[in-house]
C-alpha positions as CSV (number, residue, x, y, z in Angstrom):
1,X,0.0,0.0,0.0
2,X,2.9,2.5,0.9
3,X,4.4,1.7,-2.8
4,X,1.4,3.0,-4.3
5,X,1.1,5.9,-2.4
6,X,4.9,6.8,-3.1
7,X,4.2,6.3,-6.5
8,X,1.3,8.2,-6.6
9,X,2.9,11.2,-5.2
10,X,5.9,11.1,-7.5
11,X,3.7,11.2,-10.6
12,X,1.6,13.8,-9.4
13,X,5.0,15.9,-8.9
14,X,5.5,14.9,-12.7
15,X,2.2,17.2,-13.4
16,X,3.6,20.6,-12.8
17,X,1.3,23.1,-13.9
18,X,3.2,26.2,-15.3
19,X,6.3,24.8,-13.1
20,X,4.0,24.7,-9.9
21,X,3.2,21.2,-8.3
22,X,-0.4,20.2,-8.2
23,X,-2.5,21.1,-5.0
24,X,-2.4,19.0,-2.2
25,X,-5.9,19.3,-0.9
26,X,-6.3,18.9,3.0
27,X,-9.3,16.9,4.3
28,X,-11.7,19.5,5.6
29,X,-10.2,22.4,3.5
30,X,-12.5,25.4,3.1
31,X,-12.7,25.8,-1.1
32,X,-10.9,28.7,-2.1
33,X,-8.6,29.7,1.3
34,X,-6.0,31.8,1.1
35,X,-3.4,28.9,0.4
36,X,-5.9,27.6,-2.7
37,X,-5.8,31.1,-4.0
38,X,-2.0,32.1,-4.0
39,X,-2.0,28.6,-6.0
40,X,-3.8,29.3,-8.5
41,X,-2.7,33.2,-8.9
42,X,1.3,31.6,-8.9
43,X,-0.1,29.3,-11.6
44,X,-1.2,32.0,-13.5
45,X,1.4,34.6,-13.4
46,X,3.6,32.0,-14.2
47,X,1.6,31.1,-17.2
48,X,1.2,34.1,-18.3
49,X,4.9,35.1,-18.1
50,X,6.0,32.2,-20.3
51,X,3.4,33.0,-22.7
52,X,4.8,36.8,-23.0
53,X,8.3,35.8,-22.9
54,X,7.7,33.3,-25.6
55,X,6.2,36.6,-27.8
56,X,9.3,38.3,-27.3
57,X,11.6,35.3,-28.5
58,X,9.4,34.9,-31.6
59,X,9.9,38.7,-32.0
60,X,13.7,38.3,-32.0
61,X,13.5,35.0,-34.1
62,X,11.5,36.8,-37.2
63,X,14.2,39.7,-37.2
64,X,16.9,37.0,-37.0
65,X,15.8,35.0,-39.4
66,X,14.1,37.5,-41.6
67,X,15.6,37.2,-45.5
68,X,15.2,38.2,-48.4
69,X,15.4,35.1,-50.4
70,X,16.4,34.9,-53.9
71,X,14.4,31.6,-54.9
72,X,10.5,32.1,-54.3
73,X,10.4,28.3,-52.5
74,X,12.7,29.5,-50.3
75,X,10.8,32.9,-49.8
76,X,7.6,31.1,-49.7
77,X,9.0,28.5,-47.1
78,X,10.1,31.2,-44.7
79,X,6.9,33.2,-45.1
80,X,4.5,29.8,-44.2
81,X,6.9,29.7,-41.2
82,X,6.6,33.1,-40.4
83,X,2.7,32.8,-40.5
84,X,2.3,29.6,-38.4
85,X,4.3,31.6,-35.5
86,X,2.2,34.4,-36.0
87,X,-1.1,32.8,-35.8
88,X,0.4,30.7,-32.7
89,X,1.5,34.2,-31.2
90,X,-2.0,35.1,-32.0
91,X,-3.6,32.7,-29.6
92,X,-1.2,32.9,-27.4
93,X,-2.3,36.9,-27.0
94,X,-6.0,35.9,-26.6
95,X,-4.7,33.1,-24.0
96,X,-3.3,36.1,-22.0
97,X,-6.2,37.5,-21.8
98,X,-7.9,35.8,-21.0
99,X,-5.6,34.8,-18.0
100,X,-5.5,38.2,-17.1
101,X,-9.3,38.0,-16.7
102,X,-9.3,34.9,-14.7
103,X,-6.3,36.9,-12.7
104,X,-9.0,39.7,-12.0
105,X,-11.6,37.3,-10.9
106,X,-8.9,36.0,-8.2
107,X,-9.1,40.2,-6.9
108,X,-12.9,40.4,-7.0
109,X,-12.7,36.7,-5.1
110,X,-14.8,35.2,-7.8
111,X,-12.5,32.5,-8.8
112,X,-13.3,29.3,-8.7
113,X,-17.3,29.5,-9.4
114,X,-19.2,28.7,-12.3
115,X,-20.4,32.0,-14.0
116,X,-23.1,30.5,-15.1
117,X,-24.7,28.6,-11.4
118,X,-22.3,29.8,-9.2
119,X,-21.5,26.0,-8.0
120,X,-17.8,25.4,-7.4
121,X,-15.6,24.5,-10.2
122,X,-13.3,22.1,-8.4
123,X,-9.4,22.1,-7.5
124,X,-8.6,19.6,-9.7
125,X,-10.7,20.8,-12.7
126,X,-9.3,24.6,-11.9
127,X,-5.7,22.6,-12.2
128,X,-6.7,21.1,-15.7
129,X,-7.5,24.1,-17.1
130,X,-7.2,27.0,-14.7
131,X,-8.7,29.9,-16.8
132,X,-11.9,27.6,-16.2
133,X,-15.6,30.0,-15.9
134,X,-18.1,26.7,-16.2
135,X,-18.0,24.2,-14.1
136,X,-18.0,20.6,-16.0
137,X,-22.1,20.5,-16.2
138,X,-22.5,24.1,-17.4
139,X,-19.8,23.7,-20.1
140,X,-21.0,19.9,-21.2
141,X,-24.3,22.1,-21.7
142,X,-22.9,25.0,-23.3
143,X,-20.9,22.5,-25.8
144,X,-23.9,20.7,-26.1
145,X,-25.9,23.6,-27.5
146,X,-22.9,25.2,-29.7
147,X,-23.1,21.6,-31.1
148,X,-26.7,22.4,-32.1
149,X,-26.3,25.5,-33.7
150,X,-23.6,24.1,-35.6
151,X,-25.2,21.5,-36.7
C-alpha cells in the first residue's frame, strides 16, 4: 500500500502546472482559502509570463531570421513559417487575456465559481484548465448547444 502511495505522489510531482506542483488538498479544507488562492494566482502569473516571454523570442526569431530570399520556394517557405508563428503568437495573446481576466476574478474573489450557477468548479478541474468560468455540467451544456447551432 505504501508503494502506491509513493508512486502516486511522484507522478503527481510529474504534473507541474506552469512549473508549480499540483494542489495537495487537505481533508476538511475550506474551497478557495488563502493557500488555494495564492495557488492558483502563482499558476497564473507564471503562465502568463512564459506565454509573453515566448512573444518576445518569436519577436527576435523573425528579425533574425528574416531574408530576403532569392528563390521564391525559399521565400515562400520562410513566409508559411513566419505565418504559423504568427497565428500561434495570435492565440497565445488571446490566452493572455484571457488569463488576465481569470487573474481579476482572483481580486474580485470570484474565482473558482461557475459564471453560469455559481457552484464550485473544483481544485482539480481549476488545475486542468485554470482559466476555467463553467464548471463541468455548465460547459457539457454549453458544448452541447454550440453543437446544435452548428449543426
Amino acid at each position: 500500500m505504501q508503494e502506491r502511495k509513493n508512486s502516486k505522489t511522484s507522478s503527481l510531482s510529474i504534473l507541474a502546472i506552469a512549473g508549480v506542483e499540483p494542489y495537495q488538498q487537505k481533508p476538511s479544507e475550506e474551497y478557495m482559502n488563502a493557500a488555494q488562492i495564492l495557488h492558483f494566482k502563482r499558476i497564473l502569473d507564471t503562465w502568463r509570463n512564459q506565454l509573453r516571454d515566448e512573444v518576445g523570442r518569436t519577436v527576435l526569431h523573425m528579425q533574425d531570421e528574416a531574408a530576403n530570399f532569392p528563390d521564391l520556394v525559399d521565400r515562400a517557405a520562410q513566409e508559411e513559417e513566419f505565418g504559423l508563428e504568427l497565428r500561434n503568437r495570435d492565440r497565445e495573446r488571446k490566452l493572455i487575456k484571457k488569463i488576465e481576466k481569470t487573474l481579476k476574478k482572483v481580486e474580485d474573489n470570484t474565482f473558482g465559481f461557475c459564471e453560469s450557477c455559481g457552484v464550485e468548479i473544483g481544485i482539480r478541474r481549476l488545475e486542468a484548465r485554470p482559466t476555467a468560468d463553467l464548471c463541468i455540467d455548465c460547459k457539457t451544456l454549453a458544448e452541447i448547444r454550440e453543437k446544435q447551432m452548428t449543426g
